[in-house]
DOKOL-751447 format. One record per residue (C-alpha): residue number from 1; residue in one letter; x, z, y. Coordinates in steps of 0.25 Angstrom, whole numbers, plus 5000, padded with zeros to 4 digits. Example, Ala and Ser with C-alpha at 12.3 -4.5 7.8 and 13.67 -1.06 7.14 Angstrom:
! DOKOL-751447
(1; a; (5049; 5031; 4982))
(2; s; (5055; 5029; 4996))
***
This chain:
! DOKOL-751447
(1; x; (5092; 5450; 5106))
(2; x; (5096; 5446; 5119))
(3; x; (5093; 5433; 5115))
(4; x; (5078; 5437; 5113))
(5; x; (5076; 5443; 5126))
(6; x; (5080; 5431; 5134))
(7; x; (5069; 5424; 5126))
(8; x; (5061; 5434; 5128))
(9; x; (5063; 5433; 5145))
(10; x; (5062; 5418; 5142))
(11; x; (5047; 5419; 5136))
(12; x; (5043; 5430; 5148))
(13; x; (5048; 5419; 5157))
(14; x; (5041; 5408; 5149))
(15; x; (5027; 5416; 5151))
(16; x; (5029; 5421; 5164))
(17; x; (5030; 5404; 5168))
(18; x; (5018; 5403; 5160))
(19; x; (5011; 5411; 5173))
(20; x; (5017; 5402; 5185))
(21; x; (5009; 5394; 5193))
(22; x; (5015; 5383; 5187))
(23; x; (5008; 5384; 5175))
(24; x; (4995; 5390; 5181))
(25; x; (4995; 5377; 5189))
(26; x; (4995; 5369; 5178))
(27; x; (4980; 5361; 5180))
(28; x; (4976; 5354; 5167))
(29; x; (4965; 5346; 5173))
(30; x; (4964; 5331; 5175))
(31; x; (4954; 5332; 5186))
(32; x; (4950; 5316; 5182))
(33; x; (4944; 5320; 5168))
(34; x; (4936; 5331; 5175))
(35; x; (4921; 5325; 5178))
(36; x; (4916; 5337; 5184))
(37; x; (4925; 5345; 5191))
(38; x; (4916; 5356; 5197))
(39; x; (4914; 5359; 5181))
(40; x; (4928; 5358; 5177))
(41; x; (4930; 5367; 5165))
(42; x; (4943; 5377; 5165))
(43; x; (4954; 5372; 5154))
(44; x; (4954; 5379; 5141))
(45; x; (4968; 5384; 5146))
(46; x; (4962; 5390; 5158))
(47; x; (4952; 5398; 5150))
(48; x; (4960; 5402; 5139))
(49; x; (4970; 5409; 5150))
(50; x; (4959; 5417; 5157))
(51; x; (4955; 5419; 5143))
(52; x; (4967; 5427; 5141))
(53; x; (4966; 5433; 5154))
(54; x; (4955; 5438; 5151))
(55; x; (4947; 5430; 5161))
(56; x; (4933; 5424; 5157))
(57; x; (4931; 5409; 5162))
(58; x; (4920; 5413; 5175))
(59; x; (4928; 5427; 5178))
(60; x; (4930; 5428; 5193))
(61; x; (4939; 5421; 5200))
(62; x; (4947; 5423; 5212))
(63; x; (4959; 5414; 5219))
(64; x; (4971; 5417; 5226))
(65; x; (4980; 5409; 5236))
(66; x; (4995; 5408; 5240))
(67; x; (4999; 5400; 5250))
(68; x; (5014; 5401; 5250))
(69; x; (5015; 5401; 5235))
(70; x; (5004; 5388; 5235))
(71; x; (4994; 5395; 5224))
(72; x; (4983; 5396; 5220))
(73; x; (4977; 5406; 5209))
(74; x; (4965; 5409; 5200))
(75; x; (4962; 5423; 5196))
(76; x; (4952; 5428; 5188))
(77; x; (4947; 5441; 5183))
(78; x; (4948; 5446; 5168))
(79; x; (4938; 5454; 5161))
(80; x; (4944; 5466; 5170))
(81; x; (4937; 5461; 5182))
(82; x; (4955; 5459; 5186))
(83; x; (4960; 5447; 5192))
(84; x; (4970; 5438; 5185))
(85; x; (4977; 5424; 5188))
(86; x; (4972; 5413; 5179))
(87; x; (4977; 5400; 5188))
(88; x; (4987; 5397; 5198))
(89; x; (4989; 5385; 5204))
(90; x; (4997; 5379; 5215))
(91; x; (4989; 5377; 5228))
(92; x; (4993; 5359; 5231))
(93; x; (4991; 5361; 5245))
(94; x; (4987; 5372; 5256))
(95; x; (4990; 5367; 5272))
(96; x; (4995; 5375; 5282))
(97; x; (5005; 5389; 5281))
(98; x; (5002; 5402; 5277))
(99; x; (4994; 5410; 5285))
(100; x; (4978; 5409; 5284))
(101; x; (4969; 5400; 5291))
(102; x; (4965; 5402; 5305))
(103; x; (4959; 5390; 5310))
(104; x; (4953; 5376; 5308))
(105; x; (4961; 5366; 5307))
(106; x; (4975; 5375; 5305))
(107; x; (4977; 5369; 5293))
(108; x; (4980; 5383; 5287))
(109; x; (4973; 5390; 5272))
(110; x; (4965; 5401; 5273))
(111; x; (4972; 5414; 5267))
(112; x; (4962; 5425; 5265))
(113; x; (4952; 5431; 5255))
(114; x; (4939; 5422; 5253))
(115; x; (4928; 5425; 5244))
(116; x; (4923; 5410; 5238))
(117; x; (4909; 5408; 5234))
(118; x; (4902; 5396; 5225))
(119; x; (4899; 5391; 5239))
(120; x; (4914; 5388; 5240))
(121; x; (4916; 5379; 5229))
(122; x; (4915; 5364; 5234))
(123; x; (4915; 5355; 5221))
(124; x; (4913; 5343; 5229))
(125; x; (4926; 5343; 5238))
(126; x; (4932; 5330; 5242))
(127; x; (4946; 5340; 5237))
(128; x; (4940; 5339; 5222))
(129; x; (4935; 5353; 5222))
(130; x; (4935; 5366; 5231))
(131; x; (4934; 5380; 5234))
(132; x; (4932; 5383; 5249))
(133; x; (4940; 5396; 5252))
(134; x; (4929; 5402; 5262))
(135; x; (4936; 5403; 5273))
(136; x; (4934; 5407; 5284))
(137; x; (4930; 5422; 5276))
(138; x; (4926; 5434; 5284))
(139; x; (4942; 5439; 5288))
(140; x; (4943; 5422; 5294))
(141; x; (4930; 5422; 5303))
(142; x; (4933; 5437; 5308))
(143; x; (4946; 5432; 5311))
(144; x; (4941; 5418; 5319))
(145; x; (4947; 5411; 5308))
(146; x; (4940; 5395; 5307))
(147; x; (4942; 5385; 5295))
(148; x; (4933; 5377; 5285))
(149; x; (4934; 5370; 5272))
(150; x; (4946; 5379; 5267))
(151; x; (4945; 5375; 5253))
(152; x; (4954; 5376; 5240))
(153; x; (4951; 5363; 5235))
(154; x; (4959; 5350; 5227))
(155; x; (4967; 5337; 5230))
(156; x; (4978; 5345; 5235))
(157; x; (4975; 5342; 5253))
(158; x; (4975; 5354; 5261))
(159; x; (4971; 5354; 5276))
(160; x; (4967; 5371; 5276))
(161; x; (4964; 5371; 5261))
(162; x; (4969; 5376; 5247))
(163; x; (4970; 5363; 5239))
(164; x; (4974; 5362; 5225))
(165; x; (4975; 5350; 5215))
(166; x; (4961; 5345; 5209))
(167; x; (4965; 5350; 5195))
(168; x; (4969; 5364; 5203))
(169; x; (4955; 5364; 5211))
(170; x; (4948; 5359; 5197))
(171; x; (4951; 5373; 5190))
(172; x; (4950; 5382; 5202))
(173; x; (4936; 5378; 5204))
(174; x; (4933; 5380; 5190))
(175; x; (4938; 5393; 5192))
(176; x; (4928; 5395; 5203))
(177; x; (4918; 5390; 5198))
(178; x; (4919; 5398; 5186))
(179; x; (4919; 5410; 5192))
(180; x; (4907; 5407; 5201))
(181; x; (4901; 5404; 5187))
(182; x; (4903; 5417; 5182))
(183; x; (4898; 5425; 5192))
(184; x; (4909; 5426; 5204))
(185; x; (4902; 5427; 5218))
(186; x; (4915; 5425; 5224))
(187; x; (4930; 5421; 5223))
(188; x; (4940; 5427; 5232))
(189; x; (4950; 5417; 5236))
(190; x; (4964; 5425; 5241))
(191; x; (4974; 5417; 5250))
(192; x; (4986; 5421; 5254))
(193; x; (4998; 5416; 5260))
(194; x; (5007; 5420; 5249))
(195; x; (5007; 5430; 5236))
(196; x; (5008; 5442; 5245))
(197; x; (5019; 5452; 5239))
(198; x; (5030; 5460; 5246))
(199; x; (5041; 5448; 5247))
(200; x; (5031; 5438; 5253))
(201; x; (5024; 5448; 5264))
(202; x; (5040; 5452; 5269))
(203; x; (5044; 5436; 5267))
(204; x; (5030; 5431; 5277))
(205; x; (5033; 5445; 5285))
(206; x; (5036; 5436; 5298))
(207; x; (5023; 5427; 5297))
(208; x; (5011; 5428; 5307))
(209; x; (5001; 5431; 5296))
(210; x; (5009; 5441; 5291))
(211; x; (4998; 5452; 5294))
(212; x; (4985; 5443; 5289))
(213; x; (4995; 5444; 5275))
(214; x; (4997; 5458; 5275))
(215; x; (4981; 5459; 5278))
(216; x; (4979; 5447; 5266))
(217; x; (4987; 5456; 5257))
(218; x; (4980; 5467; 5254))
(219; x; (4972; 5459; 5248))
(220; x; (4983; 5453; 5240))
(221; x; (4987; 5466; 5238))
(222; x; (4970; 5470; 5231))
(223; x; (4972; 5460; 5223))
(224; x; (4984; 5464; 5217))
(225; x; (4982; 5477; 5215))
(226; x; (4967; 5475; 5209))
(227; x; (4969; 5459; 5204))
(228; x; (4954; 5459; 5210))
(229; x; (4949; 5452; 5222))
(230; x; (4949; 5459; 5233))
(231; x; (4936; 5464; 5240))
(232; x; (4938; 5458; 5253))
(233; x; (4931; 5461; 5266))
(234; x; (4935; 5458; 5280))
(235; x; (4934; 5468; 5294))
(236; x; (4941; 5468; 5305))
(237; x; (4946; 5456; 5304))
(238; x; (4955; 5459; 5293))
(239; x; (4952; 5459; 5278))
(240; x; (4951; 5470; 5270))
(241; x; (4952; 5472; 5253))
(242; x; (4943; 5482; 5243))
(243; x; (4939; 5490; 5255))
(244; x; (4928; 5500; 5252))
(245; x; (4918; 5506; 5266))
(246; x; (4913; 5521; 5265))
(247; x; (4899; 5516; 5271))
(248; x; (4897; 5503; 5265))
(249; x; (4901; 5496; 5278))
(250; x; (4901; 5479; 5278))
(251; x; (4915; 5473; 5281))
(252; x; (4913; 5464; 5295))
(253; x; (4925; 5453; 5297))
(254; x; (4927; 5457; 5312))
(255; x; (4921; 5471; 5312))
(256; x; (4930; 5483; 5311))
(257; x; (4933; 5488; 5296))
(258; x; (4924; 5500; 5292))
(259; x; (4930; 5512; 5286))
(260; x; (4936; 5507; 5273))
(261; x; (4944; 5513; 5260))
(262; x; (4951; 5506; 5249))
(263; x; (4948; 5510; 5234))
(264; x; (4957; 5521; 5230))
(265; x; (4961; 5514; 5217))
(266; x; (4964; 5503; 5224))
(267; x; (4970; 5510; 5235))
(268; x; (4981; 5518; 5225))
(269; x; (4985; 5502; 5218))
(270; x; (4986; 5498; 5232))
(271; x; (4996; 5509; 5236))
(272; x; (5005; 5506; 5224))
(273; x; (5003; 5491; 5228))
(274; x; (5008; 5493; 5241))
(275; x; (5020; 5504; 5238))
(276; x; (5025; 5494; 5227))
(277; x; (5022; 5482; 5239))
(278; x; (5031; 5490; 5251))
(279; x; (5043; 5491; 5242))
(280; x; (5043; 5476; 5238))
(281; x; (5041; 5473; 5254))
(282; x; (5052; 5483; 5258))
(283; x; (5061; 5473; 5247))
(284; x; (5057; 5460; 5252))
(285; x; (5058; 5463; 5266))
(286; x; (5074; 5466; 5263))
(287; x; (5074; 5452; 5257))
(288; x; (5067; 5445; 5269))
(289; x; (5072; 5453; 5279))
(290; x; (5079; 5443; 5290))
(291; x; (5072; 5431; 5284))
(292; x; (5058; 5424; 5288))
(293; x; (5051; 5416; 5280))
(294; x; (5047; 5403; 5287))
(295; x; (5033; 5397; 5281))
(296; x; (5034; 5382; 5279))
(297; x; (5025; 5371; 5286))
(298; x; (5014; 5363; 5275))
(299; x; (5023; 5352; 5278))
(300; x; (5034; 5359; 5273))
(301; x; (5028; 5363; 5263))
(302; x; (5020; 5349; 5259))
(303; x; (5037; 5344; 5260))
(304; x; (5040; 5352; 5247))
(305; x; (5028; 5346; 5237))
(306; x; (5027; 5332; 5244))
(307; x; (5034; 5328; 5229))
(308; x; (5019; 5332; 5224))
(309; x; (5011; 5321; 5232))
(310; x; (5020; 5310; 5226))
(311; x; (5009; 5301; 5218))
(312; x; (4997; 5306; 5223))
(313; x; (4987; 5306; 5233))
(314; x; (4990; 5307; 5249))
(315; x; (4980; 5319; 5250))
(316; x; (4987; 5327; 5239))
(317; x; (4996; 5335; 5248))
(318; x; (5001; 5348; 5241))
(319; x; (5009; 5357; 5251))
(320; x; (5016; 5366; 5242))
(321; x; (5018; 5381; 5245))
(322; x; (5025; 5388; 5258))
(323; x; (5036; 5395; 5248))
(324; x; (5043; 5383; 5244))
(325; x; (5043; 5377; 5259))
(326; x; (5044; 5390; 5265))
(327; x; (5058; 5397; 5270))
(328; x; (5065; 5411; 5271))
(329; x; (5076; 5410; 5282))
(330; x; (5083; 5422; 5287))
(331; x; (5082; 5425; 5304))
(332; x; (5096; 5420; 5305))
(333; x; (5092; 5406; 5301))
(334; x; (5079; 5405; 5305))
(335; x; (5086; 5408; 5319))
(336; x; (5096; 5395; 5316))
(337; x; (5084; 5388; 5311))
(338; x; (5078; 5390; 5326))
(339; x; (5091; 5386; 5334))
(340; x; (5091; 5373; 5325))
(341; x; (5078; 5371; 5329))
(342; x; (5079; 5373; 5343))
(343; x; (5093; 5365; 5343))
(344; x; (5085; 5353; 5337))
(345; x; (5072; 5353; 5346))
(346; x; (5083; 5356; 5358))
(347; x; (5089; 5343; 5353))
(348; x; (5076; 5335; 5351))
(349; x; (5073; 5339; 5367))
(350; x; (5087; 5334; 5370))
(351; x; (5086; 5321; 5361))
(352; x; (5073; 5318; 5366))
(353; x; (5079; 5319; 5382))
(354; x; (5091; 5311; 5379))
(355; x; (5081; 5299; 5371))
(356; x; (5071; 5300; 5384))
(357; x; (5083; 5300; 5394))
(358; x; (5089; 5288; 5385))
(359; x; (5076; 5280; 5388))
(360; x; (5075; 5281; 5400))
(361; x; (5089; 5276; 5401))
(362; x; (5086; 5265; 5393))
(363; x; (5075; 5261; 5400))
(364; x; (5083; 5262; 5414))
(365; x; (5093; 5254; 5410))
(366; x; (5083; 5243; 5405))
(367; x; (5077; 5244; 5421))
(368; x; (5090; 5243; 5425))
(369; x; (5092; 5229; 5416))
(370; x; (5080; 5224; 5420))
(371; x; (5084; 5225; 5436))
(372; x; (5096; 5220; 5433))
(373; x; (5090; 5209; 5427))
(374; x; (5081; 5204; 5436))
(375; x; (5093; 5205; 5446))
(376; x; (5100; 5197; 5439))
(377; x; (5090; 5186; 5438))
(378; x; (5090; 5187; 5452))
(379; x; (5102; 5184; 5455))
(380; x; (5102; 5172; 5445))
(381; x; (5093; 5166; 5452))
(382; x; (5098; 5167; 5465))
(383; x; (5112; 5161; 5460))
(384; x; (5105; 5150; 5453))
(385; x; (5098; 5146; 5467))
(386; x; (5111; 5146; 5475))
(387; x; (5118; 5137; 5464))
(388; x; (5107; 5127; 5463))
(389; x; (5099; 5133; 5452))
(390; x; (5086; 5137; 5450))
(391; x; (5086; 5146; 5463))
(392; x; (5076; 5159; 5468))
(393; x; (5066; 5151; 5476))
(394; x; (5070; 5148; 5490))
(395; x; (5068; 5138; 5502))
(396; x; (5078; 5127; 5498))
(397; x; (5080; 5120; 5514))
(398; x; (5087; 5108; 5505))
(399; x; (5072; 5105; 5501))
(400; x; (5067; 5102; 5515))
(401; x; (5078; 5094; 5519))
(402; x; (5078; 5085; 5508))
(403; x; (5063; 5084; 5512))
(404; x; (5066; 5080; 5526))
(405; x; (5075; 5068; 5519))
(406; x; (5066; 5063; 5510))
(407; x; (5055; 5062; 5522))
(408; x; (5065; 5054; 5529))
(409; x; (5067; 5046; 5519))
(410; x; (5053; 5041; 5520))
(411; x; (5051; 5027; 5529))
(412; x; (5039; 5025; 5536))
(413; x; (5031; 5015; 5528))
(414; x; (5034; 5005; 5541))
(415; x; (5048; 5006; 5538))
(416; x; (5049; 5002; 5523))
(417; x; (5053; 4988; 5530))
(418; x; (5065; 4995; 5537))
(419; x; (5078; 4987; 5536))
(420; x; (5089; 4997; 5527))
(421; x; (5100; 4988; 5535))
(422; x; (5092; 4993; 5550))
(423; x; (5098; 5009; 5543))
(424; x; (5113; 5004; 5541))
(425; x; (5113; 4994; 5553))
(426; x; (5109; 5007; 5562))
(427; x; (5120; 5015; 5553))
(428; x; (5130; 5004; 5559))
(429; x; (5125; 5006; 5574))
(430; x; (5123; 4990; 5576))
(431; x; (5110; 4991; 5584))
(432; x; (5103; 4979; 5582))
(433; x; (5089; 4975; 5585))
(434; x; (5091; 4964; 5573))
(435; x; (5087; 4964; 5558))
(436; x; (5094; 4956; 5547))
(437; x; (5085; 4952; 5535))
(438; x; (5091; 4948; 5521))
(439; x; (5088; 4933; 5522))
(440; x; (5097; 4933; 5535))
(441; x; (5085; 4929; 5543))
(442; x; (5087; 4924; 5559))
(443; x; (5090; 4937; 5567))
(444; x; (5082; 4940; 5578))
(445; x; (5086; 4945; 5591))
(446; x; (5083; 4957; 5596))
(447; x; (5075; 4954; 5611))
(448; x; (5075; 4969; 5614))
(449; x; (5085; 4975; 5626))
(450; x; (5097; 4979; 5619))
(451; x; (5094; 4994; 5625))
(452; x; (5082; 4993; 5616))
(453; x; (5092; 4987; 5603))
(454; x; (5098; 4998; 5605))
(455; x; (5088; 5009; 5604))
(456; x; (5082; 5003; 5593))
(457; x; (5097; 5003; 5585))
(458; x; (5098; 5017; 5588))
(459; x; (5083; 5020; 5584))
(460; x; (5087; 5013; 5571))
(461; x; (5100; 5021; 5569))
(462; x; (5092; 5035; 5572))
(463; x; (5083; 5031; 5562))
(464; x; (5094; 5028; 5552))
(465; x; (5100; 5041; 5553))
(466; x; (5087; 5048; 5548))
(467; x; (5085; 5039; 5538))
(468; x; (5092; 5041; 5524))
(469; x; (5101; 5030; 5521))
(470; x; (5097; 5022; 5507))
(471; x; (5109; 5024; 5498))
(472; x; (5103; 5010; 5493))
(473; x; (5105; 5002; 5507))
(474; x; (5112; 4988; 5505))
(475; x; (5127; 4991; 5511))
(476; x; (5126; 4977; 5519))
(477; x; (5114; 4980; 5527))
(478; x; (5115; 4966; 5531))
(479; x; (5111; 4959; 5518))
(480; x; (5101; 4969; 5515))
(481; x; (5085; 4965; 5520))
(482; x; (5083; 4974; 5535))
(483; x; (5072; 4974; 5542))
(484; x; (5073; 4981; 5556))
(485; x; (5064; 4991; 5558))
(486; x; (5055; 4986; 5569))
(487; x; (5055; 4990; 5583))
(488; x; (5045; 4990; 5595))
(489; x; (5051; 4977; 5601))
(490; x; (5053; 4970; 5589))
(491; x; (5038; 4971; 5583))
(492; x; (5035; 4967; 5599))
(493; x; (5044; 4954; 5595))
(494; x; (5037; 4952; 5584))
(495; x; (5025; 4954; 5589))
(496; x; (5027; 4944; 5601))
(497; x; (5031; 4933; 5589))
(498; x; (5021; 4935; 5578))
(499; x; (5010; 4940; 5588))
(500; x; (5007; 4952; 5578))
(501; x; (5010; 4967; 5577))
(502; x; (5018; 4971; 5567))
(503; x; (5011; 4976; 5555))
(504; x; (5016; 4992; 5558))
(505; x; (5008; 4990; 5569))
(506; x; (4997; 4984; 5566))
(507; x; (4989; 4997; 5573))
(508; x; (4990; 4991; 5586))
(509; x; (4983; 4981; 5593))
(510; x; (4986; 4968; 5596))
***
């Protein structure tokens, strides 16, 4: 027996998997056998399933949105005009975090309630196929709210959007397009930022969309008393759900609300609702009670599924869902979390001081190398100059002195015939008024005075002096070839005896 009831569990358990989104996500289409996706028929397995739903294939349709838990579902209404779930599938990617969208450009998905027309269906997308969710609706331009183009639409890349795998968008438009087919003016489109029950409204308690929820789930909570989409009107800025006016009067998005009532049938299930609702909050509010949830980044959650991109496409990008990546920490530790945080941007400051004070050491100490080295070039060089190397220029007095030698060195061209034995002979101090030639020639005397002998010696032993001595002068002056240098009395003898001027003065008249 006992045996038998496990079984039993075990086929209840078997069923009830049969129901996860799992299995409702399974997609049997190969989108590349598919020649005309706008007229994509439903599988046979579809059908048969809303067959035994009791569902006819153009029934009305309606969709439904979670963020947090990333789905997506189909419902449809049976023969008893209620509402029942025929598709789930897992949303690929959606950017942004919870909360609804408040602006172009904030990257966020709309949450709301958007009725979608036939003009919303956009079968040339450059996302394979798409559904434009409407917004901004009447609650979004009451409220200022700004955005275009948010669509639910293929190739799994968000930027504001809802975007599903092309086999997923495949069958959703099918079932659009069906239901348009069959008479449906619109289809609303509910979003929400998660399934909104008692633990999930205490669990987001802290977030600051909390009371556009709490507004958003009255909706939710129609819905589930009813399984019928809402009647949705929008007035004083709020939305508000199966009202009824005493005189007829039109709901205005920014206006105040008119005098309204709720249905009393619907107002006795709503009661029940909300009794069996408080209880379950006063529960989970127990659970969470010291704890916040902390609401991961679309980084942190894009982290988690990044396996899924693996082989395909750079623009598939699924993000996964805020459940998975999202974290429930109690105050104590979100309080440590905190310091930690604090303690690590106190020591990135402190990190980034020492690193900017580290260069500029370094880069005072390379001035300071480089003054040192220039010093220190100049002191080589100024060493090098006082021991004869390649010295600082200077004025260099040994220059101009061996200058005033080498001009002394010159003769006069009228000397070039000078006797080197008149230089040593003056050396000697014999003052003589006589030459000796090398062939030992007749000496002639000398007819001056010998006060004028004299003179003429000591002349020659002046001149002698200035003169540098040849280091290549014969040492016996005698045997070398003299000529004596010739004085004013001698070129007079000479004169007197040849009758001519000598040839140094041949500028004179005879």
């Amino acid at each position: 027996m006992r045996l038998k009831v496990i079984a039993a569990v075990s086929l209840i358990a078997v069923a009830a998997a049969g129901c996860t989104n799992d299995t409702l996500d399974t997609v049997g289409v190969d989108v590349r056998k598919v020649s005309n996706k706008t007229q994509y028929q439903l599988s046979g397995q579809v059908v048969a399933k809303m067959a035994s739903l009791n569902i006819d294939r153009s029934a009305p349709v309606m969709l439904r949105i979670f963020k947090e838990e990333g789905t997506l579902e189909v419902w449809k209404a049976d023969r008893s005009n209620r509402f029942q779930m025929v598709k789930s599938y897992q949303i690929c990617a959606w950017s942004g975090k919870l909360g609804p969208k408040v602006k172009e450009g904030d990257r966020q998905a709309p949450e709301g309630f958007y009725p979608l027309g036939p003009q919303h269906m956009n079968p040339n997308s450059q996302y394979y196929l798409a559904i434009n969710t409407g917004f901004p609706n009447r609650y979004d331009q009451a409220n200022a709210r700004s955005g275009t183009n948010l669509m639910i639409h293929g190739a799994c890349s968000s930027s504001g959007c809802y975007s599903m795998t092309d086999e997923q968008m495949i069958e959703i438009f099918a079932f659009a397009r069906d239901a348009f087919k069959g008479g449906q003016k619109t289809i609303q489109l509910q979003a929400f930022p998660f399934r909104m029950t008692a633990e999930n409204m205490a669990r987001h308690r802290d977030n600051p969309n909390i009371e556009f929820w709490k507004m958003l789930k009255v909706g939710y909570d129609h819905f589930q008393v009813t399984k019928r989409p809402p009647e949705v009107a929008v007035c004083d800025q709020k939305y508000v759900f199966n009202q009824q006016t005493a005189d007829g009067d039109i709901f205005t998005g920014a206006a105040q609300c008119p005098a309204i009532s709720t249905p009393a049938s619907l107002q006795v299930a709503l009661n029940a609702h909300e009794k069996t609702y408080a209880a379950e909050y006063a529960k989970a509010m127990k659970k969470y009670e010291g704890t916040v949830w902390l609401e991961p980044s679309e980084a942190q959650r894009k982290a988690i599924v990044a396996d899924k991109r693996k082989g395909r496409d750079l623009a598939y990008a699924p993000t996964g869902n805020s459940i998975d990546a999202g974290k429930l920490m109690s105050l104590r530790d979100i309080e440590a979390e905190k310091r930690r945080a604090e303690e690590e941007a106190q020591r990135k400051i402190e990190m980034a001081e020492r690193a900017k004070q580290d260069e500029e050491a370094r880069k005072a100490a390379e001035l300071q190398k480089l003054a040192d080295d220039v010093a220190a070039q100049k002191a080589s060089q100024a060493a090098a100059g006082a021991t004869g190397g390649v010295a600082v220029p200077s004025s260099n007095p040994g220059f101009a002195a061996a200058q005033a030698e080498a001009e002394a060195a010159r003769k006069p061209l009228w000397r070039l015939w000078s006797s080197k034995s008149t230089a040593a002979s003056g050396a000697s101090g014999t003052a003589t008024a006589t030459t000796t030639t090398a062939a030992n020639q007749p000496v002639q005397a000398a007819t001056q005075p010998e006060a004028t002998a004299s003179g003429a010696a000591a002349n020659a032993g002046q001149q002698q002096a200035q003169q540098p001595v040849r280091q290549d002068a014969p040492a016996d002056a005698a045997s070398a070839e003299a000529i004596s240098v010739p004085t004013s009395s001698q070129a007079t003898a000479d004169a007197s005896t040849t009758g001519k001027a000598p040839f140094w003065k041949f500028w004179k008249k005879q």
